[in-house]
C-alpha positions as CSV (number, residue, x, y, z in Angstrom):
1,X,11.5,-53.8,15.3
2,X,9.9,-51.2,12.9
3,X,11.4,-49.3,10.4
4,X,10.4,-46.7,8.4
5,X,13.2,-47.7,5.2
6,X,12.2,-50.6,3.0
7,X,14.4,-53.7,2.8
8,X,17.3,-54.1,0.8
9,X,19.0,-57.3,-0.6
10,X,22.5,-57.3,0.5
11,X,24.2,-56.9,-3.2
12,X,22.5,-53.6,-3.1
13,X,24.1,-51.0,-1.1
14,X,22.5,-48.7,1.2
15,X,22.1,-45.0,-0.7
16,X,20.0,-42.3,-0.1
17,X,18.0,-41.7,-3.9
18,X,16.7,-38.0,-4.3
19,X,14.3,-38.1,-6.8
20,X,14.6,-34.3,-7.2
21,X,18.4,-34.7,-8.0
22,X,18.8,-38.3,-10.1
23,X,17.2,-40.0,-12.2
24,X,17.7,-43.6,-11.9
25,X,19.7,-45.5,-14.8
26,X,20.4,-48.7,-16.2
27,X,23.8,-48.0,-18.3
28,X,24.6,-51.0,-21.1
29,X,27.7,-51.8,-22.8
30,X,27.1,-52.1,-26.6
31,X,30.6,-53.9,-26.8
32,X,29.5,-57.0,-24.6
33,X,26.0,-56.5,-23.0
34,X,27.5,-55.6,-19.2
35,X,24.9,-53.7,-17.0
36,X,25.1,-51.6,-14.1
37,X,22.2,-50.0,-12.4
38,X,22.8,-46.6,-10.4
39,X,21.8,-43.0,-10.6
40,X,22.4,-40.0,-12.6
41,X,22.9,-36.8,-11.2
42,X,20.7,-34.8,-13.5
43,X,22.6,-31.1,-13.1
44,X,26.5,-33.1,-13.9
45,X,25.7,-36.2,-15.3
46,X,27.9,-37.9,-12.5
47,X,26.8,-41.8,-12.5
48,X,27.1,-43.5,-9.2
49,X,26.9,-47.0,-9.6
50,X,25.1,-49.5,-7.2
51,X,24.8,-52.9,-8.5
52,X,25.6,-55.0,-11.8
53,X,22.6,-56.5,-13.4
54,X,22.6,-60.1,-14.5
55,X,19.2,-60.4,-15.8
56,X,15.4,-59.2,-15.0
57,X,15.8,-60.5,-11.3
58,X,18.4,-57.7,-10.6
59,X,16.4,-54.9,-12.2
60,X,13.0,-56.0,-10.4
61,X,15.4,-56.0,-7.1
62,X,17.0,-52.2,-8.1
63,X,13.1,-51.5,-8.8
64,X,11.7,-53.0,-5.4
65,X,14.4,-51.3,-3.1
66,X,14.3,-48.3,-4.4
67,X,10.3,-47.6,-5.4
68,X,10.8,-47.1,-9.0
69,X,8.7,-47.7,-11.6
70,X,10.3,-46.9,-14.7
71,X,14.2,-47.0,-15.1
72,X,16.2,-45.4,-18.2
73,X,18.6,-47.4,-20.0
74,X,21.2,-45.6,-21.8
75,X,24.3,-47.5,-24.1
């Protein structure tokens, strides 16, 4: 069957990205290197949080489900 919505792994949740509200982030602990990949609401600054990120796999996965080309890390 057809479907217009791209694939996603299972450890990423389904989520509806608007582009024109959130900006997609990487957030890192400085403490001891944990990373989460999610989306920032860009008028609150309310992170939602999809997926932890073990290495450069995860974030090509984030990338790949979602279109992105460039996500911002902030500590």
């Amino acid at each position: 069957m057809f479907s217009i919505f791209p694939k996603r792994k299972p450890n990423i949740p389904a989520y509806d990205y608007d582009p024109e509200k959130e900006i997609p982030v990487i957030r890192a602990s400085i403490c001891n290197g944990e990373q989460v990949a999610g989306f920032k609401d860009k008028k609150t600054g309310a992170f939602h949080e999809l997926m932890v990120i073990r290495g450069e796999k995860d974030i090509a996965e984030f990338k790949n489900a979602f279109s992105l080309k460039d996500i911002k890390k902030e500590y």
